[in-house]
Structure formats: structure tokens, C-alpha cells
Z-matrix of the N, CA and C atoms (Angstrom, degrees):
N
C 1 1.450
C 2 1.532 1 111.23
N 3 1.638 2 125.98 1 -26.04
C 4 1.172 3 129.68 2 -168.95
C 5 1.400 4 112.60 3 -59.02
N 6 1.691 5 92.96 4 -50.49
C 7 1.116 6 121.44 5 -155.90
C 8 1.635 7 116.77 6 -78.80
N 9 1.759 8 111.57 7 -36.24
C 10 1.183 9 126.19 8 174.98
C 11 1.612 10 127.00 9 -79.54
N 12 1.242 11 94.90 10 -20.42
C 13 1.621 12 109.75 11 -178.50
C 14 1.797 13 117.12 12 -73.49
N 15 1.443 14 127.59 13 -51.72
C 16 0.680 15 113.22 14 167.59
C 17 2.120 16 118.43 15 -61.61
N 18 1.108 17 94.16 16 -51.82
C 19 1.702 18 95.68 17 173.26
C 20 2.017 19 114.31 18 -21.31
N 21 1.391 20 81.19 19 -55.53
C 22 1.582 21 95.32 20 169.78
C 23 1.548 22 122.68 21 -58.32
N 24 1.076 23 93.74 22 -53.31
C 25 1.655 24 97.47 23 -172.04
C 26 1.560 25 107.20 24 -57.04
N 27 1.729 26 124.09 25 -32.70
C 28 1.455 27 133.67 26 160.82
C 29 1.441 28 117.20 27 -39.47
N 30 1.147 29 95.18 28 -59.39
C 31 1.809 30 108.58 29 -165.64
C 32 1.148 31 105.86 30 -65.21
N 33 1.798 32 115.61 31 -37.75
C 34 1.292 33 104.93 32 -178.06
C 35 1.633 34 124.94 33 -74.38
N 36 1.413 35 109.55 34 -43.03
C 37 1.492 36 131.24 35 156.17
C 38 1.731 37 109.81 36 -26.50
N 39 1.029 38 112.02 37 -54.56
C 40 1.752 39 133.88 38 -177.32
C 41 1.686 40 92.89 39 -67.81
N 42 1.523 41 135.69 40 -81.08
C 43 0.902 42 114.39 41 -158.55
C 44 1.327 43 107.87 42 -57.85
N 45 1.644 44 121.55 43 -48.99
C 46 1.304 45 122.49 44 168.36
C 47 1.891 46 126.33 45 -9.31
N 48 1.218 47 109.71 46 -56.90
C 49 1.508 48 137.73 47 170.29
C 50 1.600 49 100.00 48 -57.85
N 51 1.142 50 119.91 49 -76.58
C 52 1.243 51 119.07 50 -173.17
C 53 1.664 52 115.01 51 -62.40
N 54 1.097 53 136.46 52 -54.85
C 55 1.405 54 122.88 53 170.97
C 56 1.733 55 107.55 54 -43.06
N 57 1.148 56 112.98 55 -31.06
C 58 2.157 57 106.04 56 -156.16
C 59 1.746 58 82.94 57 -98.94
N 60 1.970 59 116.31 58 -32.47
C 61 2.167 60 84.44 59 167.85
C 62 1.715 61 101.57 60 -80.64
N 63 1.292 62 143.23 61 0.26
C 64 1.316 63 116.42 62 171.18
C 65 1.832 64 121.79 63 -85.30
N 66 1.384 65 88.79 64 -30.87
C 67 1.566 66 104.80 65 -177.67
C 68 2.223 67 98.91 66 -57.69
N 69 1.666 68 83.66 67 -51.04
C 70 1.914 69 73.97 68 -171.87
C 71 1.940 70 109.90 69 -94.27
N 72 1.066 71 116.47 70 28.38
C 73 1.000 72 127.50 71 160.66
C 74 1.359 73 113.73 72 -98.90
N 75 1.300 74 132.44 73 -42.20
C 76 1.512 75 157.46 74 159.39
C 77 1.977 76 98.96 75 -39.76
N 78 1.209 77 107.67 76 -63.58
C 79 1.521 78 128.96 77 178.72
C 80 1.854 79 103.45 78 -68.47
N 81 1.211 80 135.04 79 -0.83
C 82 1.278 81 132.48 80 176.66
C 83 0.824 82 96.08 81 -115.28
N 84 1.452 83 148.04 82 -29.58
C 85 1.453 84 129.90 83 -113.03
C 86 2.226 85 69.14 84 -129.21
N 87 1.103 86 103.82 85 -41.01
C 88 1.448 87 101.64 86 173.40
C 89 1.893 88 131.92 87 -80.91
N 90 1.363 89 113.89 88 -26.27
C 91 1.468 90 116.18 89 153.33
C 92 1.416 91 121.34 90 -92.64
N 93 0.971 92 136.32 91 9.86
C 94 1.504 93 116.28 92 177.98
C 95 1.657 94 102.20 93 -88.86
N 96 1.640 95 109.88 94 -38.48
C 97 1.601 96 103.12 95 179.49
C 98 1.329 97 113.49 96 -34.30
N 99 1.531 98 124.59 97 -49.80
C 100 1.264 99 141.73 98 -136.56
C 101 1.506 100 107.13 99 -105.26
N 102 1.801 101 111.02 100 -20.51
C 103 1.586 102 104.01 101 172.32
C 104 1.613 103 103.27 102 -96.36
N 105 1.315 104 97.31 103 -14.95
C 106 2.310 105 96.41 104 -174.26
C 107 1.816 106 98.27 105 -71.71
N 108 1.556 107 103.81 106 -40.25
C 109 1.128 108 101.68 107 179.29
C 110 1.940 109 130.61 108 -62.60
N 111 1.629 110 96.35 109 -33.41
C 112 1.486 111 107.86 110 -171.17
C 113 1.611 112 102.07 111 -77.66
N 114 1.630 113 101.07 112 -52.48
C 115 1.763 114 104.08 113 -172.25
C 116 1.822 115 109.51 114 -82.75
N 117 1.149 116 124.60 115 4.97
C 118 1.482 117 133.97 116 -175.85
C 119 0.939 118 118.77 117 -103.08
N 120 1.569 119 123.33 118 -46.61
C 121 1.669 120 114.83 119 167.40
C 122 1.050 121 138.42 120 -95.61
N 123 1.028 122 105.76 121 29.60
C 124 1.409 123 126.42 122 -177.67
C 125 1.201 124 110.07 123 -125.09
N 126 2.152 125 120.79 124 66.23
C 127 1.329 126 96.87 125 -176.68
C 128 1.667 127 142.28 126 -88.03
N 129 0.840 128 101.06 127 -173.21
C 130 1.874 129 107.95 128 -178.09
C 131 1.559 130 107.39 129 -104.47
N 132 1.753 131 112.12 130 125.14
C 133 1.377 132 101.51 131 -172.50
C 134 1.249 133 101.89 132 -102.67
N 135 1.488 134 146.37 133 147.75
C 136 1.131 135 146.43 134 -168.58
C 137 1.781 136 98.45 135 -84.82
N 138 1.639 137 118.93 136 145.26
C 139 1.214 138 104.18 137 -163.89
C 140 1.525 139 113.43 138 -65.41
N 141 1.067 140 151.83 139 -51.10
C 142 1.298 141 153.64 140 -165.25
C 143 1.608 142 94.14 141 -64.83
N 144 1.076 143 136.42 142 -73.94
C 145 1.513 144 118.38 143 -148.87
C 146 1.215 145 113.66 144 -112.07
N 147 1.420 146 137.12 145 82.29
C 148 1.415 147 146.32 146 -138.23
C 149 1.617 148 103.53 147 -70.34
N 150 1.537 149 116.68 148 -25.27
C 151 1.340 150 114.67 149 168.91
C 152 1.348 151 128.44 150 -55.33
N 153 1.219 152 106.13 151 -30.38
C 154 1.671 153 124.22 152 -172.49
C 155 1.707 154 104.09 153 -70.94
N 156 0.943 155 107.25 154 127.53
C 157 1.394 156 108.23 155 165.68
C 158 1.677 157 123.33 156 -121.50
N 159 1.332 158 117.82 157 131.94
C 160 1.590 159 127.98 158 -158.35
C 161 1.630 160 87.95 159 -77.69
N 162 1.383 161 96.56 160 138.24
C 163 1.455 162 114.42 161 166.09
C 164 2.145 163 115.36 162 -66.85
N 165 0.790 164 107.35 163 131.03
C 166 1.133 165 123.70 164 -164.92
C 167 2.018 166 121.38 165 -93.84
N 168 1.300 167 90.03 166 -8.27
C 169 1.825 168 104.85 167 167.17
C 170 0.866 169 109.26 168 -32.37
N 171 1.256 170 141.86 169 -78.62
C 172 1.554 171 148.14 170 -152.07
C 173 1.928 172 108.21 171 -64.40
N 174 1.383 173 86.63 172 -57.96
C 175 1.974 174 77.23 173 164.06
C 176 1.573 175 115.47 174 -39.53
N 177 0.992 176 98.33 175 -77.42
C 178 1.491 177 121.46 176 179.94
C 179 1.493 178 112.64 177 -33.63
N 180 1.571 179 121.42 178 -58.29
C 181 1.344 180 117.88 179 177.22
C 182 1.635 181 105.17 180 -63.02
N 183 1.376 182 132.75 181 -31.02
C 184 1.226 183 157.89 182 -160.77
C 185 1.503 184 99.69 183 -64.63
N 186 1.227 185 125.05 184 -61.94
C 187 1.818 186 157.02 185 -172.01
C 188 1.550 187 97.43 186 -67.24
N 189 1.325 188 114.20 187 -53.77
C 190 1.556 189 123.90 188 -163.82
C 191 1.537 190 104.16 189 -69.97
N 192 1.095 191 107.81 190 -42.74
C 193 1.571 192 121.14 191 -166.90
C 194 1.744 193 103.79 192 -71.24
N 195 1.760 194 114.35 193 -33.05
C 196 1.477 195 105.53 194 -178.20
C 197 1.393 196 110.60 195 -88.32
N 198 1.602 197 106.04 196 -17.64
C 199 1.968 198 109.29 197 166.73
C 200 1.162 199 108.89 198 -71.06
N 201 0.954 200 143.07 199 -60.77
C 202 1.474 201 127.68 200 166.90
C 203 1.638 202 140.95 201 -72.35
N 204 1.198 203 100.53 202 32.62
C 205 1.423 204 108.34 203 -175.68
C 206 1.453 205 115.75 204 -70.40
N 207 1.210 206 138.39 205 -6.59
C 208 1.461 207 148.11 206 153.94
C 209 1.552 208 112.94 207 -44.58
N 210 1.176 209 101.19 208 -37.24
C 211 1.916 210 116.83 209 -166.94
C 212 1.197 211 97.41 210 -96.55
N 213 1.372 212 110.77 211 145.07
C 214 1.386 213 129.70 212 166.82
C 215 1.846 214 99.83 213 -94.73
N 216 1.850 215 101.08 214 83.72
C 217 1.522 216 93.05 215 -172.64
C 218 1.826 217 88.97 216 -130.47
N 219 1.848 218 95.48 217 166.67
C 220 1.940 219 87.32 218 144.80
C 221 0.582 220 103.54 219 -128.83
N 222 1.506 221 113.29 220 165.85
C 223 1.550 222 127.23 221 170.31
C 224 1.711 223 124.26 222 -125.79
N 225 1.240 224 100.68 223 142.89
C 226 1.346 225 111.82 224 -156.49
C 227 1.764 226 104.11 225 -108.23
N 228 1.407 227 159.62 226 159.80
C 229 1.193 228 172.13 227 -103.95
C 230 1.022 229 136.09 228 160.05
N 231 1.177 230 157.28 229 35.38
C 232 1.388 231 163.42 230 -136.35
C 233 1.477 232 111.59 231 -121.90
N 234 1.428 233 126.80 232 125.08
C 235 1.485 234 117.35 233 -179.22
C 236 1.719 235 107.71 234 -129.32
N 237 1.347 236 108.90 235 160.82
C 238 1.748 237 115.39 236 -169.78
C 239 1.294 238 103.63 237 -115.60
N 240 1.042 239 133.98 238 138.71
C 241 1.421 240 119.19 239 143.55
C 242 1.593 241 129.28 240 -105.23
N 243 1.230 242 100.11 241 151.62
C 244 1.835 243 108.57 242 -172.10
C 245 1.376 244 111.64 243 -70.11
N 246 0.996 245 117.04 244 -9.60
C 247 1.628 246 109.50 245 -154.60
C 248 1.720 247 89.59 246 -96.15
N 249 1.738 248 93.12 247 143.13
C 250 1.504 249 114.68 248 168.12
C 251 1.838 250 123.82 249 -80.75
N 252 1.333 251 104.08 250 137.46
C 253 1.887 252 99.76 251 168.20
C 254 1.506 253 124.78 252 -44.45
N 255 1.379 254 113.50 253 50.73
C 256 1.489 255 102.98 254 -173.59
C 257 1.755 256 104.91 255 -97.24
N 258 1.582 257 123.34 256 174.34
C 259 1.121 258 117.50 257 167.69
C 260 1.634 259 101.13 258 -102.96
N 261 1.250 260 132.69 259 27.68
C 262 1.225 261 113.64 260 -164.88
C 263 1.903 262 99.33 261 -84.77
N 264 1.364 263 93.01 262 -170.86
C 265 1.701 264 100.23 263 -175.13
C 266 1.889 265 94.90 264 -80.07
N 267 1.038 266 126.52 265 -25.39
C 268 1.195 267 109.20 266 -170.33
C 269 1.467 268 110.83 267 -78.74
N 270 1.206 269 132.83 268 -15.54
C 271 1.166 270 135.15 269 -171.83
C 272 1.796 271 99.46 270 -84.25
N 273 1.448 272 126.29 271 22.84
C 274 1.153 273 128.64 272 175.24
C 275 2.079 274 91.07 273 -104.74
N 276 0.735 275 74.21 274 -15.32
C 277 2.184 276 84.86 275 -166.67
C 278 1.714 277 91.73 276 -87.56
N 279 1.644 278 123.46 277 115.02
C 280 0.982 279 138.76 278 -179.73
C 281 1.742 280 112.80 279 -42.11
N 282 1.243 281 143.67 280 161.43
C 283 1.073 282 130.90 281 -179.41
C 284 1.789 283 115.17 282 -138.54
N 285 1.155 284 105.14 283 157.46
C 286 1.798 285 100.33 284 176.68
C 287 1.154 286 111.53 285 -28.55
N 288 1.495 287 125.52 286 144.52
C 289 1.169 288 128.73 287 176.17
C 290 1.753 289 101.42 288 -136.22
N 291 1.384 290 126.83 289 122.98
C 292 1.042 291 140.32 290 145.42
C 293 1.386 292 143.48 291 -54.54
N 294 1.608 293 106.22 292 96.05
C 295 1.873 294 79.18 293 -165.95
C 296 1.341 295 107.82 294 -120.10
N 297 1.455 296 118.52 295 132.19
C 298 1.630 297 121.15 296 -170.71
C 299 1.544 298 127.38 297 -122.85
N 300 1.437 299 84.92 298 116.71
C 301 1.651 300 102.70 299 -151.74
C 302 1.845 301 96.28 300 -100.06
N 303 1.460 302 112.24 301 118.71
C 304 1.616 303 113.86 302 -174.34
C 305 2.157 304 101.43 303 -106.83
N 306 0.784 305 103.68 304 160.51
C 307 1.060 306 98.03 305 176.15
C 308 1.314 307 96.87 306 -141.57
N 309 1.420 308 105.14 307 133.03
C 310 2.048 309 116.65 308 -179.03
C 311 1.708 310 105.22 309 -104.22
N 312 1.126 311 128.36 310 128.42
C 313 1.222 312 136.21 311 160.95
C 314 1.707 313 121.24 312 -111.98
N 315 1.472 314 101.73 313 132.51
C 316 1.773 315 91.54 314 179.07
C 317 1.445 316 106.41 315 -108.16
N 318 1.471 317 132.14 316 139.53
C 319 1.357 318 122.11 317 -170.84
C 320 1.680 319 98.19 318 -91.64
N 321 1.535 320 94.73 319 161.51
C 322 1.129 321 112.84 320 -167.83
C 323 1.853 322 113.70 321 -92.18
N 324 1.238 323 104.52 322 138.60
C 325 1.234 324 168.55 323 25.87
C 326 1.602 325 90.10 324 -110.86
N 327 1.218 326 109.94 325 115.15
C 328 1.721 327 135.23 326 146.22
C 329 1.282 328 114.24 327 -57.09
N 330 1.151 329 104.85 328 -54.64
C 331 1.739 330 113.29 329 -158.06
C 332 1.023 331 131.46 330 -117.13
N 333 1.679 332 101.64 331 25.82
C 334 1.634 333 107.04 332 -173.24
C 335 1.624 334 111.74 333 -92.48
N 336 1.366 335 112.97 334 152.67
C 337 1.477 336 116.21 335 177.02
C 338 1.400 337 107.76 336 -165.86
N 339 1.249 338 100.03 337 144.18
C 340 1.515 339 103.69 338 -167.88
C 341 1.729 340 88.06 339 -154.35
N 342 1.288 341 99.73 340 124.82
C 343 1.481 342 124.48 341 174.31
C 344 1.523 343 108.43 342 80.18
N 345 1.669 344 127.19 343 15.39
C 346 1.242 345 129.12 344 -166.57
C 347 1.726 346 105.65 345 70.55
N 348 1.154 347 116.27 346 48.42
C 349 1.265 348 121.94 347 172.84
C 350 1.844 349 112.35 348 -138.88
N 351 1.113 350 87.99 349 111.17
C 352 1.763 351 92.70 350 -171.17
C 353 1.842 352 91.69 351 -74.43
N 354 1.641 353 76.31 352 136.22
C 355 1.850 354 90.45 353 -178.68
C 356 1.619 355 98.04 354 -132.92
N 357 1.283 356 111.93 355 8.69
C 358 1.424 357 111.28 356 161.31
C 359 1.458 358 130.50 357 -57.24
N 360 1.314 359 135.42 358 155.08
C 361 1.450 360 134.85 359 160.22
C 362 2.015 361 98.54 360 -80.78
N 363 1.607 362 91.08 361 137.69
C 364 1.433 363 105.33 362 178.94
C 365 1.679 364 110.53 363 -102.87
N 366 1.086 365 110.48 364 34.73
C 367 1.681 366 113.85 365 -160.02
C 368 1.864 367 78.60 366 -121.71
N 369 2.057 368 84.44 367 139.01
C 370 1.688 369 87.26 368 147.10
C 371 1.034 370 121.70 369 -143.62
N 372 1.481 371 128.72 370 135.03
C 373 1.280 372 133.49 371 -170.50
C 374 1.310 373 124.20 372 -71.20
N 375 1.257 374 93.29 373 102.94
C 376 1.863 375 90.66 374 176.47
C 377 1.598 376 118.40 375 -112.67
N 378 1.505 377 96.73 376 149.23
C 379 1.801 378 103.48 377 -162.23
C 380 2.065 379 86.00 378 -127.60
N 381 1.019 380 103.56 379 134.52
C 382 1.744 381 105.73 380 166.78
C 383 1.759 382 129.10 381 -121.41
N 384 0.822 383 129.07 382 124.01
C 385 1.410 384 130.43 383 173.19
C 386 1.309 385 120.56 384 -107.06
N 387 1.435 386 115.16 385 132.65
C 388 1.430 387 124.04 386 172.56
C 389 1.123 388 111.57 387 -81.22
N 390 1.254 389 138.75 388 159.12
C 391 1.682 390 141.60 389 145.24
C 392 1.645 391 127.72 390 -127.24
N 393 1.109 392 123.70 391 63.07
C 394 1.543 393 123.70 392 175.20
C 395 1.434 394 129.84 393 -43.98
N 396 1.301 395 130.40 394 84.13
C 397 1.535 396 140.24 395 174.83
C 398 1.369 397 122.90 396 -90.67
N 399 1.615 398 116.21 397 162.36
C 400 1.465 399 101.02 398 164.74
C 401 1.754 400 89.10 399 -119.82
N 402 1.296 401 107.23 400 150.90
C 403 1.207 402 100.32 401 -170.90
C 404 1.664 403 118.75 402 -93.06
N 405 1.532 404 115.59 403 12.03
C 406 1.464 405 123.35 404 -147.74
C 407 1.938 406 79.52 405 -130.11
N 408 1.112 407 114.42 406 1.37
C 409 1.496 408 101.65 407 165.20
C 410 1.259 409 102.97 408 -169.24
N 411 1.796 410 95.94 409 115.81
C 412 1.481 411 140.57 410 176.13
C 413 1.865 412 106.57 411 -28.64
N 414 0.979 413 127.24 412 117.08
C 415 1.442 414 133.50 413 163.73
C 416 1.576 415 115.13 414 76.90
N 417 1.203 416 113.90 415 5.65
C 418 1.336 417 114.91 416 152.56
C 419 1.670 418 149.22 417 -76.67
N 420 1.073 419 109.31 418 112.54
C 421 1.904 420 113.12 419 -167.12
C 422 1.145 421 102.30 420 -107.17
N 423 1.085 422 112.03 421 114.81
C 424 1.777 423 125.91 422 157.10
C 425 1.470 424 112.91 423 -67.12
């Protein structure tokens, strides 16, 4: 029993971790389409140069963060754009925009210690999603 009990208490701890990162990986992997899409194509022109369009991360990390508020997760925001340094006229015409939303999870118990002995897991689970839009027409995913 000495010997088997803790073993157990691991495995269970472990699956524990893994069902709650699949469950909110499952739960990311299904709202981010739907907030890159709502807060992304719809852009914002900065007042002076109507071509310019404001990057939209912060919504987005903003939206993501209150859909998953069940999870003890973070979330991260980062977007690309496709378009090349050219001077031509088309480079006035907005271009694909990439936006990549990571989500970090730390499994549980992180932060336990007892006697000045970290008995935490030092691992963090990270899950990432792409989202390819054009931002100049409403409900389209590349």
C-alpha cells in the first residue's frame, strides 16, 4: 500500500491535468474562430489615414480571456500581415492578416511546497491556433 498509493495519487494528478488541458483546449480551439472573425473584420481606421488599419490583438486577447474564464489559462495575441513593402497602388487595398492566438496553461499543483521543497510540476502546456482573415470582407477565412 506504501508503495502503490502514492504512484496512484501521480497518475491520477496527471490524468487530472490532461483531461482540464484537453477540455480547455477543446473550448479554444472552438471560440477563437468566432472572436478573430467578429473583432477582425471589421476594421478600425485610424483618423488621419483611412488606409491604415489598427491591429486588433488586444480586443481579441480581451474576448478570449472572458471565454475562458473557467480555466486557469493565459492567453497570448499576436497578428502578421501578408502584404509585401511595395509602393504599388495595391498595397493601399488591406491584406490577409494572420492572427495567432497561444494559450499557456500551468498544471496543477504549480505552487505547492512544503518544507521549502517545490513539489510543483515545472511544465507548461501550450496549445496554439492560427486564424487567417481578410479583413475587407466580412466572414471570410482563408
Amino acid at each position: 500500500m506504501a508503495v502503490v498509493v502514492p504512484v496512484l495519487i501521480v497518475l491520477a494528478l496527471i490524468a487530472y491535468n490532461l483531461m482540464l488541458f484537453l477540455s480547455a483546449s477543446a473550448r479554444f480551439d472552438r471560440v477563437v474562430p468566432d472572436i478573430v472573425i467578429a473583432q477582425g473584420v471589421s476594421p478600425q481606421t485610424a483618423g488621419v489615414d483611412p488606409g491604415s488599419v489598427l491591429d486588433a490583438s488586444g480586443v481579441i486577447q480581451a474576448q478570449l480571456a472572458s471565454a475562458m474564464e473557467g480555466y486557469e489559462v493565459e492567453i497570448e495575441v499576436s497578428s502578421s500581415s501578408s502584404e509585401n513593402a511595395s509602393s504599388s497602388m495595391l498595397s493601399l487595398v488591406g491584406s490577409l492578416r494572420t492572427y495567432r492566438c497561444t494559450m499557456r496553461m500551468r498544471p496543477w499543483p504549480s505552487g505547492l511546497s512544503i518544507a521549502g521543497v517545490e513539489l510543483g510540476a515545472p511544465a507548461v502546456l501550450e496549445h496554439e491556433r492560427a486564424v487567417t482573415i481578410d479583413p475587407w470582407r466580412p466572414g471570410v477565412v482563408v
